[in-house]
C-alpha positions as CSV (number, residue, x, y, z in Angstrom):
1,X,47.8,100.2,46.2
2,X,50.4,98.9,44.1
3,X,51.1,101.7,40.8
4,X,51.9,99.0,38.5
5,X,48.8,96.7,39.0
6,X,46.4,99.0,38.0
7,X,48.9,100.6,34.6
8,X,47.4,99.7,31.2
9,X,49.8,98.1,29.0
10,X,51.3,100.4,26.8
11,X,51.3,103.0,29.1
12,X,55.0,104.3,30.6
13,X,54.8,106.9,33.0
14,X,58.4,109.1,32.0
15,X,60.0,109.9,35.8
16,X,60.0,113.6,34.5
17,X,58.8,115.9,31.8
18,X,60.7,114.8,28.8
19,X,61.8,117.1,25.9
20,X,59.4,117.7,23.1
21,X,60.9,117.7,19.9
22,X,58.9,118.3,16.4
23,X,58.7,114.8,14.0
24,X,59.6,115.0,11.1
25,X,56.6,117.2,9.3
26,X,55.4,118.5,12.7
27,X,55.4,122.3,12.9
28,X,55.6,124.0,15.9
29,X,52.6,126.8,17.0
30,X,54.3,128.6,19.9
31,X,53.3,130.9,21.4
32,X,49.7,129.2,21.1
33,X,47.4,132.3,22.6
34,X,45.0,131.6,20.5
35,X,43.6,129.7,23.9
36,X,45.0,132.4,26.3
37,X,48.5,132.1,26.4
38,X,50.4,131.8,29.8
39,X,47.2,132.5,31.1
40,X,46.1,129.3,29.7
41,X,45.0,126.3,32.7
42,X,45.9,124.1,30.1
43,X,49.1,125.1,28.3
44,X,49.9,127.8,30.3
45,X,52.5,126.9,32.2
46,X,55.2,124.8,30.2
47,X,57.2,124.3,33.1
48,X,54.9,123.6,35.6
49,X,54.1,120.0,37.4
50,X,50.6,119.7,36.3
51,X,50.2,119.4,32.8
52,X,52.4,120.4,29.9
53,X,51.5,120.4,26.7
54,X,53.1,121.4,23.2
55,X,51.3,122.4,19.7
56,X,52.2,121.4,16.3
57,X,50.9,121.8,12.9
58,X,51.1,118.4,10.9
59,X,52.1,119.3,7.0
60,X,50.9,116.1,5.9
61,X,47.2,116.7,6.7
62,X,47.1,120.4,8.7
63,X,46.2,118.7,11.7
64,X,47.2,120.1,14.9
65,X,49.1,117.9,16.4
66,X,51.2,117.8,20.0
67,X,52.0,116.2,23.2
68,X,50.7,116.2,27.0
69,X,52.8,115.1,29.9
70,X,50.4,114.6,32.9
71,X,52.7,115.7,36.0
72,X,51.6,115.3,39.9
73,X,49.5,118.5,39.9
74,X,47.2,116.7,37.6
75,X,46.4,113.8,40.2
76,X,43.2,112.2,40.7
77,X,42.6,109.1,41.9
78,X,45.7,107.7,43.5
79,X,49.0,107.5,40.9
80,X,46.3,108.3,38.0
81,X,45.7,111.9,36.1
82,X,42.1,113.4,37.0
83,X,39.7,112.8,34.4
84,X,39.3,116.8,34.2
85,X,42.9,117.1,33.5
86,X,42.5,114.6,30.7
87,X,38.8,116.1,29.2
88,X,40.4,119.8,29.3
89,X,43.4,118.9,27.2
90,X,40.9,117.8,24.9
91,X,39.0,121.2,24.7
92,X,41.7,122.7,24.7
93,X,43.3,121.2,21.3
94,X,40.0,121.0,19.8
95,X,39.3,124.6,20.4
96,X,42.7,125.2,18.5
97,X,42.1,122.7,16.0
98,X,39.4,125.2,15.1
99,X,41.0,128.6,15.8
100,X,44.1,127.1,12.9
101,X,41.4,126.5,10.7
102,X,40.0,130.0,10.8
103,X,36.9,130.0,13.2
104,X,36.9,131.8,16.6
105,X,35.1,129.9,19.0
106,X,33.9,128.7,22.1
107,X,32.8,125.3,23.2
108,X,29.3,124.7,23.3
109,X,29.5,121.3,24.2
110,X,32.1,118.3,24.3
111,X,32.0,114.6,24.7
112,X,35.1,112.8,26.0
113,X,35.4,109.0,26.4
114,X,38.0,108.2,28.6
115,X,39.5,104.5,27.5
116,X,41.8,103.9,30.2
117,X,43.7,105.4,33.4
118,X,46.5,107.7,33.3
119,X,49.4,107.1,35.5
120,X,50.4,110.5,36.3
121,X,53.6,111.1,34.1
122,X,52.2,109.8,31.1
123,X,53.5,111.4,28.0
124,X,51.1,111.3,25.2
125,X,50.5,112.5,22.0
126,X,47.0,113.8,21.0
127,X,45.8,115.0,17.8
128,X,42.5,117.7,16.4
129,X,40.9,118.3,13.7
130,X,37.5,119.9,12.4
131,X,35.3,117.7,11.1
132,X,32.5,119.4,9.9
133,X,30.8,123.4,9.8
134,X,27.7,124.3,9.5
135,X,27.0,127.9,9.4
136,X,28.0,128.8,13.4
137,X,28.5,125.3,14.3
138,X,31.9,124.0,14.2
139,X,32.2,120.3,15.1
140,X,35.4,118.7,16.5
141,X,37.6,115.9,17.3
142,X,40.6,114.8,19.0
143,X,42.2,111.9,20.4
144,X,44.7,111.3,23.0
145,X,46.9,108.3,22.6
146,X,50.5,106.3,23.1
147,X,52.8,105.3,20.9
148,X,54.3,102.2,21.4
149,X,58.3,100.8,20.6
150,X,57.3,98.1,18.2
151,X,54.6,101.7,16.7
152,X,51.9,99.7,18.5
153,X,49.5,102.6,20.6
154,X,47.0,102.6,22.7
155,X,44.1,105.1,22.7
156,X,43.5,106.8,26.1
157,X,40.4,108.9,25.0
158,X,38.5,110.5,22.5
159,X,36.6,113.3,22.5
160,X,33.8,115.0,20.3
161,X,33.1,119.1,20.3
162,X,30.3,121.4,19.2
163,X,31.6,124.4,19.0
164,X,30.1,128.0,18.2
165,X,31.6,130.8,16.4
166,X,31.4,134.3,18.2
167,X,31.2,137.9,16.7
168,X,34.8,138.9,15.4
169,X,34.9,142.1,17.3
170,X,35.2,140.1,20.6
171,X,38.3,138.6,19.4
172,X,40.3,141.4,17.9
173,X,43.3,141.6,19.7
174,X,43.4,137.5,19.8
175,X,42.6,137.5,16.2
176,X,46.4,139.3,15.7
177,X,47.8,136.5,18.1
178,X,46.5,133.7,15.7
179,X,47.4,135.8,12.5
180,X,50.8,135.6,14.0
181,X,50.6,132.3,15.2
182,X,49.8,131.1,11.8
183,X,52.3,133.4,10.0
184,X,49.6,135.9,8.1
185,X,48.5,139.2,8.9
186,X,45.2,139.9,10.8
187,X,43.2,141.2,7.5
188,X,44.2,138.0,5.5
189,X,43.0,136.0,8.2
190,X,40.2,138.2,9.1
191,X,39.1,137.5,5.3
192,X,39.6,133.5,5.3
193,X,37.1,133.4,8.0
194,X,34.9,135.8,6.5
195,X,34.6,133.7,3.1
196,X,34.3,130.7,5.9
197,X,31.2,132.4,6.4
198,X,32.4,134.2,9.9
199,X,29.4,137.4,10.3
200,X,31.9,139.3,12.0
């Protein structure tokens, strides 16, 4: 089957990881263990030929923001990222999304629509947010999309998350990975989420 015949427009496989470098207003969250650090399926590996992916903080709006490149190991059908690859990046920076804003949680639940095929090398950039709480219930978004030379993108999927907050005690020693991560110590953060209504 011929690649190119099957490639959305607006979609340019890079022959090789490229270099990630923060925009202007992006700051970087590294090392991001807030998900399980280099033991991470998703961003565990930054130099491996499945999927690497990078974490920012967008001053503008506090959104975390980032890129995925999709590399061979992510294959599905023929030329194309699996759709697994695609749906956990998506957990993934959803998850965060809500760990930055001071919940520790675990999925519950996600939604992804997938809006078109990824030839494997794809570079994209995704971005997560929380969109509402409700007592345990954290709710999540995120999108995974191009950018375009002319600033013309196209969307490649969207996803949706219910997630659920878990007693603190579980998380302790991740809770001084975040504090870190977000440049606070573990009691100040520890009491954000506690006026966040966290029971732990």
């Amino acid at each position: 089957m011929n690649d190119t015949k099957v490639r959305p427009a607006g979609v340019t496989p890079s022959a090789g990881a490229p270099p990630v470098v923060a925009e202007e207003g992006w700051t970087p969250v590294r090392p991001l263990r807030i998900e399980g650090g280099r033991g991470s399926f998703v961003s565990g590996d930054p130099e491996g030929d499945t999927l690497r992916v990078a974490y920012f903080r967008r001053r503008s709006d506090d959104r975390l923001v980032g890129r995925a490149w999709f590399g061979p190991g992510s294959q599905g059908p023929p030329g194309h990222a699996h759709g697994g690859s695609t749906a956990a990046v998506l957990d993934e920076c959803m998850g965060a999304a809500a760990w930055l804003a001071g919940h520790a949680v675990v999925a519950a639940h996600i939604e992804v629509d997938f809006r078109t095929m990824l030839p494997l090398g794809t570079d994209a950039f995704f971005e997560a947010w929380v969109e509402s709480v409700d007592g345990r219930k954290v709710d999540c978004r995120a999108r995974l999309y191009t950018r375009g030379g002319d600033g013309a993108g196209l969307d490649l999927a969207a996803s949706s998350g219910l997630f659920l907050t878990l007693p603190m005690e579980r998380f302790r020693a991740l809770l001084d990975e975040v504090a870190r991560t977000m440049e606070t110590t573990p009691e100040e953060l520890r009491e954000t989420m506690r006026r966040r209504g966290w029971r732990g």
